[in-house]
C-alpha positions as CSV (number, residue, x, y, z in Angstrom):
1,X,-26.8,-38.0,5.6
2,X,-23.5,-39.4,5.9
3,X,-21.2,-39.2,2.9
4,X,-21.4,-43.3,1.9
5,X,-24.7,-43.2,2.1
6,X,-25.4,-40.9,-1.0
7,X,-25.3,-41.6,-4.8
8,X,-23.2,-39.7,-7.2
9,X,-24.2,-39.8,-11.0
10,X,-21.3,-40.0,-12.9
11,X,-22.3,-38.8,-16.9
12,X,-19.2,-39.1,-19.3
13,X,-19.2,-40.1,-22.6
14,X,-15.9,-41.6,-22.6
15,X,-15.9,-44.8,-21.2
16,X,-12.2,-45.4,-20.4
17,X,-12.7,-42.0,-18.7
18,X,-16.0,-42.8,-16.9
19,X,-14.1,-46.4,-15.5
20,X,-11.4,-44.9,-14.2
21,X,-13.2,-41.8,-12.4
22,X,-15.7,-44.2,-11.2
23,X,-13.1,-46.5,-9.7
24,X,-11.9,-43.7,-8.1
25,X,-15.1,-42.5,-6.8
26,X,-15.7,-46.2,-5.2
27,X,-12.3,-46.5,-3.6
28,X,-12.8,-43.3,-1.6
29,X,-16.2,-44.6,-0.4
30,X,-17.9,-41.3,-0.8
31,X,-21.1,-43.2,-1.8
32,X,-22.9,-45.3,-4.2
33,X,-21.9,-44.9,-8.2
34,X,-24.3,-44.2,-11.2
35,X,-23.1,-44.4,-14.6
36,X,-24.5,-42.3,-17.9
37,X,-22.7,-41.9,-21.2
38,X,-25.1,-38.5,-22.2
39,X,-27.4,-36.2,-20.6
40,X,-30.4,-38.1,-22.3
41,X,-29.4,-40.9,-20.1
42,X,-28.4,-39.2,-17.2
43,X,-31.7,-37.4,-17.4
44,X,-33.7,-41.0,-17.3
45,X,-31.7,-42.5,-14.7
46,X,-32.9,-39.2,-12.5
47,X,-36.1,-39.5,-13.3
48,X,-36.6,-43.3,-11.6
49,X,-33.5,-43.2,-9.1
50,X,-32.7,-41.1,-6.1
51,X,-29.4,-39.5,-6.8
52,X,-27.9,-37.1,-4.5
53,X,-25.2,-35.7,-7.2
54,X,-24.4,-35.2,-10.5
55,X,-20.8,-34.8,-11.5
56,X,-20.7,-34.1,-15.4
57,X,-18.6,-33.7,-18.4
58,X,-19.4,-30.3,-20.0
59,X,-18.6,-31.6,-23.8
60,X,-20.1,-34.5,-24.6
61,X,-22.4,-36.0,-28.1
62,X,-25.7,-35.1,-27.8
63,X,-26.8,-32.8,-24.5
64,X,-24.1,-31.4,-23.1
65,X,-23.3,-31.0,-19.7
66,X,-24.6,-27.7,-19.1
67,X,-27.4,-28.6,-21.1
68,X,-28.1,-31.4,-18.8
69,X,-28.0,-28.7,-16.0
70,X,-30.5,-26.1,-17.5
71,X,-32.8,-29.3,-17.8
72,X,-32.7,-30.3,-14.4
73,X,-33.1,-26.9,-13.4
74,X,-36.0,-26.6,-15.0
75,X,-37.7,-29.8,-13.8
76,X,-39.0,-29.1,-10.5
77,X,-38.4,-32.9,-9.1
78,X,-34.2,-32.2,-10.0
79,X,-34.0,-28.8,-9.5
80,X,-32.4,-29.1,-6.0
81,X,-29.7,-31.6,-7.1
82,X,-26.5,-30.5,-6.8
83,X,-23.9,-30.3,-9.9
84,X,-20.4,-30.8,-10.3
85,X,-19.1,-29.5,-14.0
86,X,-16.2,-30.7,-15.3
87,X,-14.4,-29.0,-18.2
88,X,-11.5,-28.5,-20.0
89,X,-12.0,-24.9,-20.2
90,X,-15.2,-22.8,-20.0
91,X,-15.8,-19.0,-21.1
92,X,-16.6,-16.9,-19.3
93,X,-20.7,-16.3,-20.6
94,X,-21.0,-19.6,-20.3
95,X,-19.4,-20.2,-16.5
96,X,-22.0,-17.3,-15.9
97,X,-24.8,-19.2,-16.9
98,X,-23.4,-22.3,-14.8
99,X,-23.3,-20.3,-12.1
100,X,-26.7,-18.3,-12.1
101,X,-28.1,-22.2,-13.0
102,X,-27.2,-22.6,-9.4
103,X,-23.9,-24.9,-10.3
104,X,-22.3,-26.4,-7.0
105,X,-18.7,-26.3,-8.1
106,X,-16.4,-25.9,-11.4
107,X,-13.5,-28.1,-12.2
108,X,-11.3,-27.3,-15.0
109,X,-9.4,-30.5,-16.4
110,X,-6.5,-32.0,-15.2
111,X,-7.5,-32.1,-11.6
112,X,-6.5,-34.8,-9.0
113,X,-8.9,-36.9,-7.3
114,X,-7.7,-35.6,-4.0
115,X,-9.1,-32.4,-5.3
116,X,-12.5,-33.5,-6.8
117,X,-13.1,-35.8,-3.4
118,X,-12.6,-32.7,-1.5
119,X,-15.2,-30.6,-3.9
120,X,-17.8,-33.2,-4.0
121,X,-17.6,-33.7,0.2
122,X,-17.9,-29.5,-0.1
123,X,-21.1,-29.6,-2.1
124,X,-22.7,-32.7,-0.8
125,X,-22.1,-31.5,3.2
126,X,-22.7,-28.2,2.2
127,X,-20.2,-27.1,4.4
128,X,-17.7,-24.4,4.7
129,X,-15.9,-23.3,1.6
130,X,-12.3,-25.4,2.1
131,X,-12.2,-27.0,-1.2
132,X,-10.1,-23.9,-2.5
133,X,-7.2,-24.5,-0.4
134,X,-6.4,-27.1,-2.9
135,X,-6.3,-25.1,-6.0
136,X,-3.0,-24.2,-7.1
137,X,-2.5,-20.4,-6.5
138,X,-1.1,-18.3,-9.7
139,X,2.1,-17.4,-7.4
140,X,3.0,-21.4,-7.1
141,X,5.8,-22.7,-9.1
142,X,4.6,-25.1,-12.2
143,X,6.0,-28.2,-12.1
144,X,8.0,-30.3,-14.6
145,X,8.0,-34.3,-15.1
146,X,11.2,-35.7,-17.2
147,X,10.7,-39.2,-18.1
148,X,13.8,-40.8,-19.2
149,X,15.6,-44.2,-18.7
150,X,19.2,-43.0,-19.3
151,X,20.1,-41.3,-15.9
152,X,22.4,-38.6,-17.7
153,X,19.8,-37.3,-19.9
154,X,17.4,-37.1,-17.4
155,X,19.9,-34.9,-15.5
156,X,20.9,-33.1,-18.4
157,X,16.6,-32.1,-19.1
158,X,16.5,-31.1,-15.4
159,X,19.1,-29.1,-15.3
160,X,18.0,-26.7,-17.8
161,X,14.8,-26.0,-16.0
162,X,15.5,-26.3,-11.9
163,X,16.0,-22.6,-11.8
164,X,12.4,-21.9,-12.8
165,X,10.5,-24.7,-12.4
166,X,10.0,-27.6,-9.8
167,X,11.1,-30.8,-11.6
168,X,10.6,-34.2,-11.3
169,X,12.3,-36.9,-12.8
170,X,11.0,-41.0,-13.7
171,X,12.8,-43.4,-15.0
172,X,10.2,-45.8,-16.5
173,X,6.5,-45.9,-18.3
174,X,5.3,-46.8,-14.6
175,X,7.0,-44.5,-12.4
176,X,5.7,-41.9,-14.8
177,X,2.3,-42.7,-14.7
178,X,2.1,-43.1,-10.8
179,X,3.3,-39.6,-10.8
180,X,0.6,-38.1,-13.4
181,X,-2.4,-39.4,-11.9
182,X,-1.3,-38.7,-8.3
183,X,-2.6,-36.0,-6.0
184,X,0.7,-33.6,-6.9
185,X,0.9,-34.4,-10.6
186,X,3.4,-32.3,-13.1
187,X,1.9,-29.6,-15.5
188,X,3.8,-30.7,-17.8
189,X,5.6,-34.2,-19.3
190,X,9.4,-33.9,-21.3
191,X,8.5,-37.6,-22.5
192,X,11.3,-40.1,-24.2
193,X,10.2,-42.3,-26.7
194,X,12.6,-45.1,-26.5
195,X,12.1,-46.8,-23.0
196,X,12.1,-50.4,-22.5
197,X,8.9,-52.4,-21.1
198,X,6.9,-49.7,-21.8
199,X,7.6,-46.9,-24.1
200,X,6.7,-43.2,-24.5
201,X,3.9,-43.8,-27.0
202,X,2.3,-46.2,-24.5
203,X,2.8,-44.1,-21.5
204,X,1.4,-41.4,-23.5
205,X,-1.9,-43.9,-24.7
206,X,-2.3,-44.1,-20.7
207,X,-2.0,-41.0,-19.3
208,X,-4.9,-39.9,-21.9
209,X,-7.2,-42.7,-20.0
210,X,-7.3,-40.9,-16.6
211,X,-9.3,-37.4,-15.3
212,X,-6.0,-36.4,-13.8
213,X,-3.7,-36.5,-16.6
214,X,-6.0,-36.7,-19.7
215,X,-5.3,-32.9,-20.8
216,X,-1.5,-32.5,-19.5
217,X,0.6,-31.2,-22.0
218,X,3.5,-33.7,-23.1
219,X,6.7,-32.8,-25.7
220,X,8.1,-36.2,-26.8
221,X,11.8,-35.6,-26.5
222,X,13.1,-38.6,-29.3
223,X,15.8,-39.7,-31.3
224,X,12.7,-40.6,-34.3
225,X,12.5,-38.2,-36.8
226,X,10.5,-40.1,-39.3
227,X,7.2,-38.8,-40.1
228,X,4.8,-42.0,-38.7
229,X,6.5,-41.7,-35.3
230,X,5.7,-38.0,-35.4
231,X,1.6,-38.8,-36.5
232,X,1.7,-40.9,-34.1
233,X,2.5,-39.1,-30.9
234,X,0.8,-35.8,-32.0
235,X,-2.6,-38.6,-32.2
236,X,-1.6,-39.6,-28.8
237,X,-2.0,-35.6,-28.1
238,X,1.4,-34.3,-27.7
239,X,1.3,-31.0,-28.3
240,X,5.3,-31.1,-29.5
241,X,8.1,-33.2,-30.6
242,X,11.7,-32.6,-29.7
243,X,14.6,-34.2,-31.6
244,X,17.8,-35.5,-30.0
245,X,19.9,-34.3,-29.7
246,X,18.4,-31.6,-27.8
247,X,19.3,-27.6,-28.5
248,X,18.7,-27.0,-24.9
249,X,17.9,-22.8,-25.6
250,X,15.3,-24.4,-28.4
251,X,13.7,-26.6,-25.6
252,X,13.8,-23.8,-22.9
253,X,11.4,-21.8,-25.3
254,X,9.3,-24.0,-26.2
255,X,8.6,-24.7,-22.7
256,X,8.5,-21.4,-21.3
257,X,5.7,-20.8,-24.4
258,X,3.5,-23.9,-23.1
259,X,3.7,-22.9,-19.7
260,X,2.0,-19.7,-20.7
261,X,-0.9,-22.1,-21.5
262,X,-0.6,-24.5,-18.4
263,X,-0.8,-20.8,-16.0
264,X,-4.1,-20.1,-18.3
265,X,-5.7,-22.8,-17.3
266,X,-4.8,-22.6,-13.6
267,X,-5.8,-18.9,-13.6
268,X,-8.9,-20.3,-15.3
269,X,-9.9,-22.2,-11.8
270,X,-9.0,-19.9,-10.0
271,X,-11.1,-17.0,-11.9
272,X,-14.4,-19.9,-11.5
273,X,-13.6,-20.0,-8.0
274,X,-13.9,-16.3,-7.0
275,X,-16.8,-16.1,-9.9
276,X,-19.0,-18.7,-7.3
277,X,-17.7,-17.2,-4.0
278,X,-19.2,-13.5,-5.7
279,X,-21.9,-14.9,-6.5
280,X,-22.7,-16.9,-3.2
281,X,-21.5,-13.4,-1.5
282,X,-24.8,-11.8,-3.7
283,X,-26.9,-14.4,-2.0
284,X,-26.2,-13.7,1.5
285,X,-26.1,-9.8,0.9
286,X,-29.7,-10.4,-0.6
287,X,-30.8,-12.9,2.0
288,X,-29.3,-10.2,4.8
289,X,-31.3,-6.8,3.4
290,X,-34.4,-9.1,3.2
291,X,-34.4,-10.6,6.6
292,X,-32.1,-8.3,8.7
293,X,-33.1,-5.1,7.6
294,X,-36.9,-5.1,5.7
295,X,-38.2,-7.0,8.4
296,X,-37.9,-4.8,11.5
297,X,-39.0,-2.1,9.5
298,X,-41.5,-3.2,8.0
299,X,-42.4,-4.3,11.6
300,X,-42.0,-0.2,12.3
301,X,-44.0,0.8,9.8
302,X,-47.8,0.6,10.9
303,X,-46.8,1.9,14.3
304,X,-45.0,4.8,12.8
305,X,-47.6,5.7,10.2
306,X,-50.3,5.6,13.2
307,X,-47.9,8.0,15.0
308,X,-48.1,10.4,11.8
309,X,-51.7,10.7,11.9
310,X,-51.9,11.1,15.7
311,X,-54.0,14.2,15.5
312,X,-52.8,14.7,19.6
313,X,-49.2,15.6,19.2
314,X,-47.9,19.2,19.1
315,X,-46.3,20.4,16.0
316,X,-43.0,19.4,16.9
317,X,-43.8,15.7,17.3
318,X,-45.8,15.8,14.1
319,X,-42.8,16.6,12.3
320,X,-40.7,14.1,14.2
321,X,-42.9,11.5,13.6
322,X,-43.4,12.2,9.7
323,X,-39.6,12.4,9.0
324,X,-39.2,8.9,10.9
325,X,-42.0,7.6,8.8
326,X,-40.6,8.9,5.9
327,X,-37.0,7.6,7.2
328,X,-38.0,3.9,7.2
329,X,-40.2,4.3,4.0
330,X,-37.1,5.4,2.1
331,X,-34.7,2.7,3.4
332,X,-37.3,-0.1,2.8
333,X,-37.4,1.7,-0.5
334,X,-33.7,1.6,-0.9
335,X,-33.1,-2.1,0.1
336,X,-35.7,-2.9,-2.9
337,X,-33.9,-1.1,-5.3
338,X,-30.7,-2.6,-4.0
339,X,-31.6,-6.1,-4.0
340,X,-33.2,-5.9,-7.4
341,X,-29.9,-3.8,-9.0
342,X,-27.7,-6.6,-7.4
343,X,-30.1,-9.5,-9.2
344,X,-30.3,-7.4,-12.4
345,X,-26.7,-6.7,-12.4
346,X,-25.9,-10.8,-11.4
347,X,-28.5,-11.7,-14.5
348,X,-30.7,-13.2,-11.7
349,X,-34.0,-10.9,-12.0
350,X,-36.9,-12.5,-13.1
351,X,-39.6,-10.0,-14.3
352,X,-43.4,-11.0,-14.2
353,X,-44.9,-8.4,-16.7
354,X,-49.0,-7.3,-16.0
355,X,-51.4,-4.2,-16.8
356,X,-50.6,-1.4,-14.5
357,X,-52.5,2.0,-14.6
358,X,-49.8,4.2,-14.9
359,X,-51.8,7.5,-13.7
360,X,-53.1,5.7,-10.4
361,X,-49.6,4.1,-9.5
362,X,-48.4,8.2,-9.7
363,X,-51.4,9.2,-7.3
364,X,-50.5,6.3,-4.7
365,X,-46.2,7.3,-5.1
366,X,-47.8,11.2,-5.1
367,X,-50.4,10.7,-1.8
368,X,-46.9,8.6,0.0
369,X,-44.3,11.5,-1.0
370,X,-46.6,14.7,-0.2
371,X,-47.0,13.0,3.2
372,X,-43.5,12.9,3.9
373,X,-42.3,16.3,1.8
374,X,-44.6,18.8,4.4
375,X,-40.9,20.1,5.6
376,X,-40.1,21.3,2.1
377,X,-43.3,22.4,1.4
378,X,-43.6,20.7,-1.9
379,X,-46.2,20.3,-4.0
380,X,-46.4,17.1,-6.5
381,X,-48.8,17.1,-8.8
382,X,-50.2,14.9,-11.7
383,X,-51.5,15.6,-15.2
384,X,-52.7,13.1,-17.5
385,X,-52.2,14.8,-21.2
386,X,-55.2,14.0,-23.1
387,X,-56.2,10.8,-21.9
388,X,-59.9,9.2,-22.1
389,X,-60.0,8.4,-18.1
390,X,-56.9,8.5,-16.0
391,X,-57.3,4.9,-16.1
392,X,-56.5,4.9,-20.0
393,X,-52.9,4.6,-20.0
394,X,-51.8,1.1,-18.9
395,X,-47.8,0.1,-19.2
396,X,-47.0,-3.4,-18.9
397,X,-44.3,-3.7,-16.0
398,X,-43.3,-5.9,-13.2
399,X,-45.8,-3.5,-10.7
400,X,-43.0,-3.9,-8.1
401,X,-39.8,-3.2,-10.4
402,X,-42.2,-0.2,-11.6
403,X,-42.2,0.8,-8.1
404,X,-39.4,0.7,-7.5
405,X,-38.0,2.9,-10.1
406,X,-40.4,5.5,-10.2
407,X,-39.9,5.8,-6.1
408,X,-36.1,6.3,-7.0
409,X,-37.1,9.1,-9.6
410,X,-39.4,10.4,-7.2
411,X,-37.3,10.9,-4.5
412,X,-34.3,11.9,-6.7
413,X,-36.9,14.9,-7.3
414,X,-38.0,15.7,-4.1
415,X,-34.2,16.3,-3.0
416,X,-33.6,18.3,-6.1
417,X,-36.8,20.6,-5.6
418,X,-36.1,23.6,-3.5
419,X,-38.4,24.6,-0.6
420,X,-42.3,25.4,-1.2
421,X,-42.2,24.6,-5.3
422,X,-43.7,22.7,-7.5
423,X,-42.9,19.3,-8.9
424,X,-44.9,18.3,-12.1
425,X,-45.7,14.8,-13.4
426,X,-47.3,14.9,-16.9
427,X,-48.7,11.7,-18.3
428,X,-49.3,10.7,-21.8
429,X,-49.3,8.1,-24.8
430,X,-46.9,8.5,-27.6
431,X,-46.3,5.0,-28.6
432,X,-44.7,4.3,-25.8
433,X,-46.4,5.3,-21.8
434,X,-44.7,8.8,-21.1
435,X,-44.2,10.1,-17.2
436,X,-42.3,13.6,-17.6
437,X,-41.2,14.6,-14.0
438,X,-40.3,18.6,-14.2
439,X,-38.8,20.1,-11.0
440,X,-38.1,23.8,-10.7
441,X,-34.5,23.8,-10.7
442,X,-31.8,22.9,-12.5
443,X,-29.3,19.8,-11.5
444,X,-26.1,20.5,-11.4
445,X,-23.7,19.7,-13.9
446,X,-21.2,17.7,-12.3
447,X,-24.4,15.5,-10.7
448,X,-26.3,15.3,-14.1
449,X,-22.9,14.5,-16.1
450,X,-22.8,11.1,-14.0
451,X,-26.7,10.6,-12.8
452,X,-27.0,7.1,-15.1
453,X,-23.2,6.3,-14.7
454,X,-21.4,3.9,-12.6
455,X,-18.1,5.6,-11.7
456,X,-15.2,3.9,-9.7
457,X,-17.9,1.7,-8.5
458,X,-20.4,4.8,-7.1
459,X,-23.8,4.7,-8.5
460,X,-25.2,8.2,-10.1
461,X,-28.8,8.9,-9.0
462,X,-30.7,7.3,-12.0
463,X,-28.4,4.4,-12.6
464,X,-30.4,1.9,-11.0
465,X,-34.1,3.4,-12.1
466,X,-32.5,3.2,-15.4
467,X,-31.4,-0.2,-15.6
468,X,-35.1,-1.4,-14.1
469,X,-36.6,1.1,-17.0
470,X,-34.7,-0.8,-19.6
471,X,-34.7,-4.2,-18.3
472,X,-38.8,-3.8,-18.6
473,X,-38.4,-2.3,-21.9
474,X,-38.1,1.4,-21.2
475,X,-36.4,3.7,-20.3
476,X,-34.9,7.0,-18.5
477,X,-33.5,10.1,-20.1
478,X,-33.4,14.0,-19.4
479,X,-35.9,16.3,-21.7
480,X,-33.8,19.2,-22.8
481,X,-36.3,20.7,-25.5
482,X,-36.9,23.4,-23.4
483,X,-35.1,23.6,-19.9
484,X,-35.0,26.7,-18.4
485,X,-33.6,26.7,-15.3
486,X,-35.7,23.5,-15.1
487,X,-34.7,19.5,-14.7
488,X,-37.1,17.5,-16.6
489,X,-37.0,13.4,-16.5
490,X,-38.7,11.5,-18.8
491,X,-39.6,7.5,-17.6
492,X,-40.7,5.6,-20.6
493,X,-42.5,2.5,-20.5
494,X,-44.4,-0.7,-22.7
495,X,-48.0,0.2,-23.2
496,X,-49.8,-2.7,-22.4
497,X,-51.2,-5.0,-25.4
């Protein structure tokens, strides 16, 4: 669909604001402009109009702007809309929950039109990521506007800041303005009060009305020092007042101080910008274990699982054929565990909790391993303390996150074991559905000091069985009542209601 042909929803609450982003919108011709002063109304103008984009304020009366997006996502006829957030500042929980909302870009106030054009064409075309190249990097020089209508102060103001800053200089209300809301504007305004045809208070009053200079920092620099001219340009926002004449080490310190606030916000933007392209980069590395790697083997599998059981090959070929069963079983296996850990980690796991029979998921994991363990000569047994039937015990789990995490445990064992011994699995209830997994030997200390533990970005054995254990409600720990020369795991888990 070509770009003028789609309809942006535009939901601000302040209406000078909304006009003058909404004449911007129209005089790019990007597409067709919807208006809404809330996400109530935004939320009833989506629900009768077809509207290809929503670009929001995230503070407004009423819902919010992300607000607004958890309700859309949640609606399945909006859920696939894309969103534009605009914010003065986010933290960082709550860009998190923009982003794992599916949020199509973040822009932190001021920002140019040049730059919000540029995101909107991104999201809308879906196309490659380009819009970053015009974020201001935190190694760019911030830039300085002096507004002045006496030439030799303006040269004075500049001087004291050319050798750290870029600087700018206007003359007049207009000139000023032009330069605020352009597609370079300052990060910050030095702003005289007494100008003729327009003065600062008024340039001040207008630079609040527009997206790309309603949150830049002005310091009046003024010959006033009575109180009501002070209220008044602190109402306008200034953040401070200068008095002429000016103590130029006074002003370079105050400056220097609010720039530390102006690189904030630009490291802000930047810090939302690599927060997406992570989390687009967790997309694709889950989209590319799910369709580049499970699929040819689970395409393997049958074939090699036949080959297994072929009762015609020598002993040789048997083994062969067992470890490359085994092979692809644990790397399916793995790229589970992977791509769960990665949505767990990402907050993006969704759980769907059912009756599972603990002691007849073992028996399945048991008959799978002691196919694929003949090399070791292991044997994995289970033992259901004092249960009814072996049916009894029910956990309530995701079945596949269960799985998962008791294949890892499993397997962890099955390395750990040494040849032709015994691995035991004791089931029981004790409040809680209790799997003790005892192998006959111990782990080693340096392994079992960082087995749950992330360390310099290495996972221990158990860290991501853990994290599925406690994410269901359970969890993983070692049993060291009695140990002896032993390693004993315990998996806990929610007995079913």
């Amino acid at each position: 669909m070509p770009l003028a042909a789609h309809t942006i929803l535009l939901v601000e609450s302040d209406a000078v604001l909304a006009a003058a982003l909404a004449g911007q919108l129209v005089a790019s011709e990007i597409g067709q402009i919807r208006q809404a002063d809330g996400g109530e109304a935004a939320l009833r103008i989506l629900q009768t109009e077809s509207i290809q984009l929503v670009v929001s304020e995230l503070s407004m009366p009423g819902m919010g702007g992300l607000a607004l997006l958890e309700a859309m996502r949640l609606d399945e006829k909006l859920a696939e809309i894309p969103f534009v957030l605009m914010s003065e500042g986010l933290d960082r929980q709550s860009a998190e929950r923009a982003i794992r909302l599916g949020i199509g870009d973040l822009l932190v106030k001021p920002f140019t039109t040049k730059r919000l054009l540029e995101r909107i064409e991104r999201v809308l075309l879906r196309g490659a990521e380009t819009a970053n190249a015009a974020v201001a990097t935190a190694e760019e020089r911030s830039t300085i506007l002096v507004v002045d209508d006496t030439p030799d102060n303006l040269q004075l103001v500049a001087g004291l800041f050319r050798d750290q800053f870029k600087v700018k200089l206007a003359h007049n209300g207009e000139k000023a303005i032009a330069i605020c809301q352009s597609d370079a504007p300052p990060d910050l305004v030095l702003l005289d009060v007494m100008m003729p045809d327009m003065d600062g208070f008024e340039v001040a009053r207008r630079l609040r009305q527009h997206h790309a200079s309603e949150h830049t920092p002005i310091i009046f620099v003024t010959a006033l020092t009575d109180n009501a001219s002070r209220e008044k340009g602190l109402d306008l926002g200034a953040v401070d007042y200068v008095f002429k004449p000016i103590d130029p080490a006074l002003l370079r310190i105050r400056v220097r101080n609010l720039m530390r606030y102006v690189e904030h916000r630009k490291q802000l933007q930047l810090d939302y910008d690599r927060m997406r392209e992570l989390a687009t980069l967790r997309t694709e590395m889950d989209r590319l274990m799910t369709d580049s790697l499970t699929r040819p083997l689970k395409d393997a599998m049958p074939a090699l699982q036949q080959l297994a059981r072929d009762t015609g090959l020598n002993d040789q070929q048997h083994r062969d054929a067992v470890t490359a069963h085994y092979a692809a079983s644990q790397t399916l296996a793995l790229v589970d565990l992977t791509s769960e850990l990665i949505k767990l980690e990402a907050q993006d796991l969704v759980s769907s909790s059912e009756r599972v029979a603990v002691v007849r998921l073992l028996n399945e994991l048991v008959e799978q391993f002691q196919a694929f363990t003949e090399g070791k000569a292991l044997s994995i047994t289970v033992s259901a303390n004092r249960l009814e039937t072996p049916d009894a015990l029910e956990a309530w789990v995701d079945l596949t996150l269960c799985r998962s995490l008791l294949c890892s445990v499993l397997q962890q064992a099955c390395e750990l074991a040494p040849p032709q011994s015994r691995i035991e699995l004791w089931v029981e209830r004790t409040g809680l559905a209790r799997i003790l997994i005892d192998v006959a030997a111990p782990m080693p200390s340096a392994i079992r000091e960082r087995f749950f533990q992330k360390v310099d970005g290495r996972l221990g054995g158990g860290y991501a069985a853990r994290k599925l254990a406690k994410f269901q409600g359970g969890d993983i720990a070692f049993d060291d009542s009695d140990v002896d020369h032993r390693t004993r795991l315990v998996v806990t888990l929610p007995l079913a209601p």
